[in-house]
C-alpha positions as CSV (number, residue, x, y, z in Angstrom):
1,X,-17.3,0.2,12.5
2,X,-14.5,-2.4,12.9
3,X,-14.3,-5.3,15.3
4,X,-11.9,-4.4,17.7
5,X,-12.9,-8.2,19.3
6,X,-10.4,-9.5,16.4
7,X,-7.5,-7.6,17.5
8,X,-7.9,-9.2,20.8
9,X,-7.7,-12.8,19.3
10,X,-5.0,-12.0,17.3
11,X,-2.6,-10.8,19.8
12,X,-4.0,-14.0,21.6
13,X,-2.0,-15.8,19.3
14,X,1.4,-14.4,20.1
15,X,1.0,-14.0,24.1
16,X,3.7,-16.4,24.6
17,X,6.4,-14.4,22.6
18,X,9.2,-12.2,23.4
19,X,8.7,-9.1,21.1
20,X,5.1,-10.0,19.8
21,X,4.0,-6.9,18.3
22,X,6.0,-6.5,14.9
23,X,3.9,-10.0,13.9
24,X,0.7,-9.0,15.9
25,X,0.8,-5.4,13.2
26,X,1.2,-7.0,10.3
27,X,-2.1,-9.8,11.2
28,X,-3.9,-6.8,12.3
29,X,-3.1,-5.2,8.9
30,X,-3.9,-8.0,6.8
31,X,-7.4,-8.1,8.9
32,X,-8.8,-4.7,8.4
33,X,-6.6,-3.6,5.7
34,X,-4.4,-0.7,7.7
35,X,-3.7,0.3,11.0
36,X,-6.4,3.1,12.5
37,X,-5.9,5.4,15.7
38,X,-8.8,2.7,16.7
39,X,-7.0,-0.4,16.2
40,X,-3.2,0.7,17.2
41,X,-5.4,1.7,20.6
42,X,-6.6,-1.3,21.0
43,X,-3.6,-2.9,20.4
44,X,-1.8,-0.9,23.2
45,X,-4.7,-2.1,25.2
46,X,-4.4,-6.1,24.5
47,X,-0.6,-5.8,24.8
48,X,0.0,-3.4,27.3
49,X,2.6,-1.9,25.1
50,X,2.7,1.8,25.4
51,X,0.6,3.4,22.3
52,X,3.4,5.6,21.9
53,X,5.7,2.4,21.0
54,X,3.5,0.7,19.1
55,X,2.5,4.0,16.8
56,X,6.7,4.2,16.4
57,X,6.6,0.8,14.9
58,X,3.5,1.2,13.0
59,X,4.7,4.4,11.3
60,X,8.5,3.0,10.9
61,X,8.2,-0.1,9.0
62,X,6.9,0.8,5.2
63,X,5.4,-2.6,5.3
64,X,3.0,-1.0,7.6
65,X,0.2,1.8,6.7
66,X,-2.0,3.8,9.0
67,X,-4.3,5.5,6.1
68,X,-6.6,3.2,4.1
69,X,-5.0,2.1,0.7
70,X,-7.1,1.4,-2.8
71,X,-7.7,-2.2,-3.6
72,X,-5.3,-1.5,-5.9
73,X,-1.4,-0.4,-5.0
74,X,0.1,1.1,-8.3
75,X,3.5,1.5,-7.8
76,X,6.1,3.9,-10.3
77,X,9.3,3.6,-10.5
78,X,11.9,6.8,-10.9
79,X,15.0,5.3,-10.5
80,X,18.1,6.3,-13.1
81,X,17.2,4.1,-15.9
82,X,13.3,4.6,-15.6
83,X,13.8,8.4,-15.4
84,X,16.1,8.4,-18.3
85,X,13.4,6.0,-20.6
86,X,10.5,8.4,-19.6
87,X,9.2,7.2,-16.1
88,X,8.5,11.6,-15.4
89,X,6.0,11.6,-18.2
90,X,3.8,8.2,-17.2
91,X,3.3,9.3,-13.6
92,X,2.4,12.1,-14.6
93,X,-0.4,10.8,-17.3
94,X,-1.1,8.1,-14.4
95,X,-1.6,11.3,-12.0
96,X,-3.8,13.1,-14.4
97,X,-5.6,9.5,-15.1
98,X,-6.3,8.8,-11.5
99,X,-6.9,12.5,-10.0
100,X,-4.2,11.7,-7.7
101,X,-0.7,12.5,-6.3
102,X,1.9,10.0,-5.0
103,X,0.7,8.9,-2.0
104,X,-2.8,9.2,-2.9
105,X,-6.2,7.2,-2.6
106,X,-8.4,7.5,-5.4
107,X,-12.1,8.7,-4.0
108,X,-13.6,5.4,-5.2
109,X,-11.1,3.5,-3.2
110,X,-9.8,1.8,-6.7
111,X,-6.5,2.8,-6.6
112,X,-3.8,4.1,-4.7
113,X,-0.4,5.7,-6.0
114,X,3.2,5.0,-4.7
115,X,6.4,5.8,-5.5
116,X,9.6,3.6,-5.6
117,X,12.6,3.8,-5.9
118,X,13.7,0.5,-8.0
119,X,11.8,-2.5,-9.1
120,X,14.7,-4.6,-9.9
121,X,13.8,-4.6,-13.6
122,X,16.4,-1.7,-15.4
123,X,16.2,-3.6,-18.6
124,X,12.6,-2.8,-19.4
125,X,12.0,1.1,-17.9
126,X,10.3,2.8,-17.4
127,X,8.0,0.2,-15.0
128,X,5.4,0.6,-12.8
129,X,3.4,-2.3,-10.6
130,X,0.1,-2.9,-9.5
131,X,-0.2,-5.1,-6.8
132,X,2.2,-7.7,-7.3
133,X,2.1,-7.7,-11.7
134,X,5.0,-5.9,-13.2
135,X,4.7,-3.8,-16.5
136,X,7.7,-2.8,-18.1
137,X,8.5,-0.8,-21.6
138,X,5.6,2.4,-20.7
139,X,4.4,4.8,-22.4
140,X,2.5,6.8,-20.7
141,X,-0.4,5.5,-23.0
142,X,0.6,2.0,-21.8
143,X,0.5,2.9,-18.5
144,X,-3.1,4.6,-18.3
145,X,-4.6,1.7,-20.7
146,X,-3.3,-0.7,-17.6
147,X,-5.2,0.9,-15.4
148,X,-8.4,1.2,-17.7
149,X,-8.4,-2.4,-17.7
150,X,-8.1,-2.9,-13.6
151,X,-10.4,-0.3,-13.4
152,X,-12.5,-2.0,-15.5
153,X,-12.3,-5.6,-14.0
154,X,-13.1,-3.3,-10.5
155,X,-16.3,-2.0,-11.4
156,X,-17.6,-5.3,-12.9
157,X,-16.6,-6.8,-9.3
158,X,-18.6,-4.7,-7.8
């Protein structure tokens, strides 16, 4: 059960602003991780912001989710150049490595999947990014011994 008290001190903290609730989301976020029917409630509540408006925003921005993510965020990129070099064939081995689909959550919560459309780094595609470490120059083999090794630093974490 999460402590919906928190959400009420944090929108305590921007009480004096204008337009409040694009900061208030992203503090929320960071608190419990993503944005539940639960929280964006309470939110509306706190605010008095119509929950219709503050769903809008929390569905509009991709900085914001309202589904629980993995501790890990893998992201693959398809654009041109990592399509050409082979970026098809290592999500699909990360796919069939993970039991997931793009947009995903693996069941142990280890990992989730994204797609993007560029990561800024052409030069080295196909590339994909957990979290905020790049990995450039896949192979599908590459890309699934990455993830061995996060998944293997996870389960010694836990």
């Amino acid at each position: 059960m999460q402590d919906l008290k928190k959400v009420d001190d944090i929108a305590k903290k921007y009480a004096e602003m204008n337009t409040p609730l694009i900061y208030i989301l992203k503090d929320v976020q960071k608190e419990f991780g993503y944005l539940s029917q639960p929280i964006l409630t309470q939110v509306a509540q706190v605010t008095d912001i119509p929950l219709s408006e503050i769903y809008g925003v929390a569905t509009f921005y991709s900085l914001f989710t309202t589904k629980p993510k993995g501790k890990h965020i893998v992201r693959c990129c398809n654009n041109a150049p990592c399509f050409v070099n082979g970026s098809k064939e290592v999500l699909e081995k990360i796919k069939e490595y993970l039991g997931i689909d793009t947009g995903e959550t693996t069941e142990d919560a280890l990992f989730t999947l994204e797609f993007t459309s560029c990561l800024g780094l052409c030069a080295v595609a196909p590339v994909m990014m957990v979290d905020d470490e790049v990995y450039g120059n896949l192979t599908p083999e590459k890309a699934v011994a990455i993830l061995k090794d996060y998944k293997m630093k996870g389960s010694s974490n836990a």
